[in-house]
C-alpha positions as semicolon CSV with decimal commas, in nm:
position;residue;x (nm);y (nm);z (nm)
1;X;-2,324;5,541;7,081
2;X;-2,024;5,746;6,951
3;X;-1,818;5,501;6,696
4;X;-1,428;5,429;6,807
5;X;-1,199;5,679;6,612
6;X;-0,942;5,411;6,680
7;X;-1,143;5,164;6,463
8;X;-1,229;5,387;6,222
9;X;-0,831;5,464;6,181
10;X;-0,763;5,111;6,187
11;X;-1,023;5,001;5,931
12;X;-0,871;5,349;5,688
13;X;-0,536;5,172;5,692
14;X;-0,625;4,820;5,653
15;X;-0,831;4,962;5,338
16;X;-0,527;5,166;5,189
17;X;-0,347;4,813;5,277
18;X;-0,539;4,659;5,042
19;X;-0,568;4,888;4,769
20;X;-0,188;4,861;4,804
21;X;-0,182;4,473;4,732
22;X;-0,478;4,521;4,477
23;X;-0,232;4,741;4,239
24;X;0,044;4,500;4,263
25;X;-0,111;4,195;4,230
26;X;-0,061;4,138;3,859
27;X;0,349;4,187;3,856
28;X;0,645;3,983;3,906
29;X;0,779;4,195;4,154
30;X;0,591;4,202;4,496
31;X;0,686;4,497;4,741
32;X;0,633;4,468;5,071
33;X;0,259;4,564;5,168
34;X;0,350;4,927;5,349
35;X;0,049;5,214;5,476
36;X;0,192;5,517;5,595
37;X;0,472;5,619;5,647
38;X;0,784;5,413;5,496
39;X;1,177;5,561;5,470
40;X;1,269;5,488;5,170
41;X;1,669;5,372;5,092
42;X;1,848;5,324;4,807
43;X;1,764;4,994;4,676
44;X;2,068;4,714;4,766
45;X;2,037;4,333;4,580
46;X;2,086;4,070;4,854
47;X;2,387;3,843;4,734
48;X;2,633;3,572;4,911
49;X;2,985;3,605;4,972
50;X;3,096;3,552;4,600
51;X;2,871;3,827;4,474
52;X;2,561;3,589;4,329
53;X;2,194;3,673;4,425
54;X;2,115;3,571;4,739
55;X;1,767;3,310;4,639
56;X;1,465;3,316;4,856
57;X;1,440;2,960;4,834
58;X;1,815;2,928;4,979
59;X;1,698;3,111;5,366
60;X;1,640;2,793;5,622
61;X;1,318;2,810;5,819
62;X;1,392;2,900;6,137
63;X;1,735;3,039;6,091
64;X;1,889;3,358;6,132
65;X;2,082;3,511;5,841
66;X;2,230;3,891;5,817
67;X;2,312;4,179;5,666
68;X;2,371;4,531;5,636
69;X;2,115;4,787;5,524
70;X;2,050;5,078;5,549
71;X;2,451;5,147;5,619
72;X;2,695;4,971;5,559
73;X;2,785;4,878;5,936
74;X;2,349;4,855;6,021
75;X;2,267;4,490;6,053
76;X;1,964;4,324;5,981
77;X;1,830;4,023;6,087
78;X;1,682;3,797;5,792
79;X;1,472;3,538;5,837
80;X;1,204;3,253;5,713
81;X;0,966;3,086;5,887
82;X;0,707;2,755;5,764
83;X;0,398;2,995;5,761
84;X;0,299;3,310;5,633
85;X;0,381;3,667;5,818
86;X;0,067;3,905;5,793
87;X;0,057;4,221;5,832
88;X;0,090;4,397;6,181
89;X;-0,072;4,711;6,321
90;X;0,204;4,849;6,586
91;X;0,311;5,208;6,766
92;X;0,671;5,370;6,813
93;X;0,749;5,445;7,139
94;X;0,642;5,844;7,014
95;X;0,277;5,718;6,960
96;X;0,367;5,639;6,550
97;X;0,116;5,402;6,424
98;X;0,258;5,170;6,148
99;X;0,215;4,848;6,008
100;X;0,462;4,589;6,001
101;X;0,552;4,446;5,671
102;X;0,388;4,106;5,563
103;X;0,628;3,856;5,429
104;X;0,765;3,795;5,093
105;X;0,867;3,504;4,891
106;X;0,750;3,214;4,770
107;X;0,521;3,122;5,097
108;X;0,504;3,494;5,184
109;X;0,715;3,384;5,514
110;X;1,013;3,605;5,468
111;X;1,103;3,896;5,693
112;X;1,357;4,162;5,774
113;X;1,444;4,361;6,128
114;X;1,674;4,585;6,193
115;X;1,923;4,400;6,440
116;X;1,963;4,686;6,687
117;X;1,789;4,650;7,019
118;X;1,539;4,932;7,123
119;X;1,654;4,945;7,425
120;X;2,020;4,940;7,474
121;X;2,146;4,923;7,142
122;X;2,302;4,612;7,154
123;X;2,380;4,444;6,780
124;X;2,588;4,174;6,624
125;X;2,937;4,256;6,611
126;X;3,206;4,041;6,433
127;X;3,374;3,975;6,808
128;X;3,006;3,892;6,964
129;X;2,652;3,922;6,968
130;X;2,403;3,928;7,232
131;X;2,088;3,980;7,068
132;X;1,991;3,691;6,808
133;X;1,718;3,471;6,722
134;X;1,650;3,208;7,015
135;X;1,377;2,936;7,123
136;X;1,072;3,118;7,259
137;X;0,969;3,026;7,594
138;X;0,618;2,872;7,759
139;X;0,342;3,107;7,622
140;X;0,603;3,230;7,309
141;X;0,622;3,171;6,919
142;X;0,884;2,889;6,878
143;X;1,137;3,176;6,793
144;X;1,192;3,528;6,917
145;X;1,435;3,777;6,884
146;X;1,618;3,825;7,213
147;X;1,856;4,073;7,328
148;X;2,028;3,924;7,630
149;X;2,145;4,257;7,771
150;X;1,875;4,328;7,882
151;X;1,654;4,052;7,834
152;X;1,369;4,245;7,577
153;X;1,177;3,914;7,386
154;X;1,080;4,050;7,033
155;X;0,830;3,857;6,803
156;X;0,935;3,819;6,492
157;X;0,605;3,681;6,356
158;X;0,413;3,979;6,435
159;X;0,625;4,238;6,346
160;X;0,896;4,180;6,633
161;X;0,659;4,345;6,850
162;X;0,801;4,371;7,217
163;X;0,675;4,056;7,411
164;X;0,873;4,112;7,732
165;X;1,176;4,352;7,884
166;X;1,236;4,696;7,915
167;X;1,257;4,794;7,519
168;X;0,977;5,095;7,441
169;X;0,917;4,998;7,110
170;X;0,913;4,719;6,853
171;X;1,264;4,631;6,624
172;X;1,260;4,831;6,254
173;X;1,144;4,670;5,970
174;X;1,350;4,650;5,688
175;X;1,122;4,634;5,338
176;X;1,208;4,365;5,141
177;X;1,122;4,309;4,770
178;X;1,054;3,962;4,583
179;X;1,093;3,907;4,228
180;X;0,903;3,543;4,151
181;X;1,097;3,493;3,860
182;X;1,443;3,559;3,928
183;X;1,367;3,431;4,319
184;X;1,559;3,674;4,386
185;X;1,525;3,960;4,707
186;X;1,619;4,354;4,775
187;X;1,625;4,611;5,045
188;X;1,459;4,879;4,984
189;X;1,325;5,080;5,295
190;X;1,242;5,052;5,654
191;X;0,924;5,103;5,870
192;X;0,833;5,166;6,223
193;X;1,107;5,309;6,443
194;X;1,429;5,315;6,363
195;X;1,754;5,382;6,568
196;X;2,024;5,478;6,369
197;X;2,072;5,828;6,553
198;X;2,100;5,636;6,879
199;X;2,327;5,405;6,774
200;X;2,613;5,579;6,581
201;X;2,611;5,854;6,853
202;X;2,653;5,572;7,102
203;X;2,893;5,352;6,923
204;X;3,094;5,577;6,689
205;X;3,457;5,504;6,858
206;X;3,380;5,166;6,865
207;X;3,251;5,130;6,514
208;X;3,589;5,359;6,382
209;X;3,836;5,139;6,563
210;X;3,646;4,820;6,346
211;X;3,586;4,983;6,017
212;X;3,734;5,281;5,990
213;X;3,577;5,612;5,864
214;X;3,285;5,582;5,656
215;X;3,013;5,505;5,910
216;X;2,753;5,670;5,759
217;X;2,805;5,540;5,426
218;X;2,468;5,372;5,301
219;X;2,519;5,004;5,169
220;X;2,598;4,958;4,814
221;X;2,378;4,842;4,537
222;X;2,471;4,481;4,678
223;X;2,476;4,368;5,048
224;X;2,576;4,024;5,161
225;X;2,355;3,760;5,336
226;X;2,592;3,542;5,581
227;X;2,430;3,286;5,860
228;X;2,445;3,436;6,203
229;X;2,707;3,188;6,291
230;X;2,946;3,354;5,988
231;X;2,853;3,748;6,075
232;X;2,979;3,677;6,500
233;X;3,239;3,467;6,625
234;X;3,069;3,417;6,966
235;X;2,703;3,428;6,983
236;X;2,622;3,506;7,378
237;X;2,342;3,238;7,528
238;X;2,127;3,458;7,746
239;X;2,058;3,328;8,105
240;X;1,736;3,140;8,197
């Protein structure tokens, strides 16, 4: 019997996966575990309003925060949950294998996702938002990412893989880092696909008329967390 070249793929990277873990184990700071291919960013601290580090232990389980990263008008969805995020093996919709970031922090239950729909693009604007973090349904984690324009159902516990809709591909990951002492968190990279192309030539006028020039600026050495309630004034309830 011929073995699986699949399985032998998938056993190569959860090997390099933990060779990755291995060499960290021993510092303060704990990286993201990332195989393969990662784009890296310049590295932005996570702070509040008033310009102080943003604290791991400060994110509510269960609660969508944001921020910008990799530019400065990208959001990100940031979030916590009450048990640990492993690892996830997933494809771009061009046949890209990656793995989805584990979590960080204190209970390894942190994660990041780039808040722009795979699908249609839809984000968070300051106006309104219809694609935020909402109770799952029968047969669904308690919370998934869900983009009412179109009604794709990511999961934000494995990777905010695509559960159900149209959307080809699962939401970026954004690579967080954790520093146990300082408790405090940065942006440093993404993984998986990402849609920045798509969505500045789709929403350039739009973005101009709110911001101004500068779109493709990348965030700063700071970006600030806000709840989801703070970042949009009117956060859409999708339909049953």
């Amino acid at each position: 019997m011929q073995p699986d070249p699949d399985s032998k793929r998938r056993r190569q990277l959860m090997r390099q996966a933990a060779c990755v873990a291995g060499a960290w184990a021993a510092s303060s700071v704990l990286p993201v575990v990332a195989i393969g291919e990662v784009q890296r960013y310049p590295r932005s601290l996570l702070v509040d309003v008033h310009g102080n580090p943003w604290p791991a232990r400060r994110l509510k389980s269960g609660e969508a925060f944001l921020f910008n990263y990799p530019y400065a008008v990208s959001p990100v969805f940031l979030l916590a949950f009450e048990r640990e995020v492993e690892a996830e093996e997933l494809v771009t919709k061009d046949n890209r294998h990656y793995a989805a970031p584990a979590g960080v922090g204190p209970n390894k239950s942190i994660v990041a996702f780039s808040a722009i729909c795979a699908h249609k693009l839809m984000y968070p604007m300051p106006t309104i938002s219809f694609i935020g973090l909402r109770s799952g349904g029968p047969g669904e984690p308690s919370k998934v990412i869900h983009c009412c324009g179109d009604n794709s159902r990511y999961d934000p516990l494995h990777g905010a893989r695509v559960i159900e809709g149209p959307a080809p591909q699962p939401l970026a990951a954004i690579l967080l880092e954790w520093d146990a002492r300082s408790d405090q968190l940065h942006a440093v990279g993404t993984r998986g696909g990402e849609m920045f192309d798509a969505f500045f030539e789709k929403y350039t006028p739009r973005l101009e008329l709110e911001v101004g020039r500068g779109l493709h600026d990348p965030s700063g050495a700071t970006v600030v967390v806000q709840p989801a309630a703070s970042y949009s004034k009117n956060w859409q309830t999708c339909r049953a």
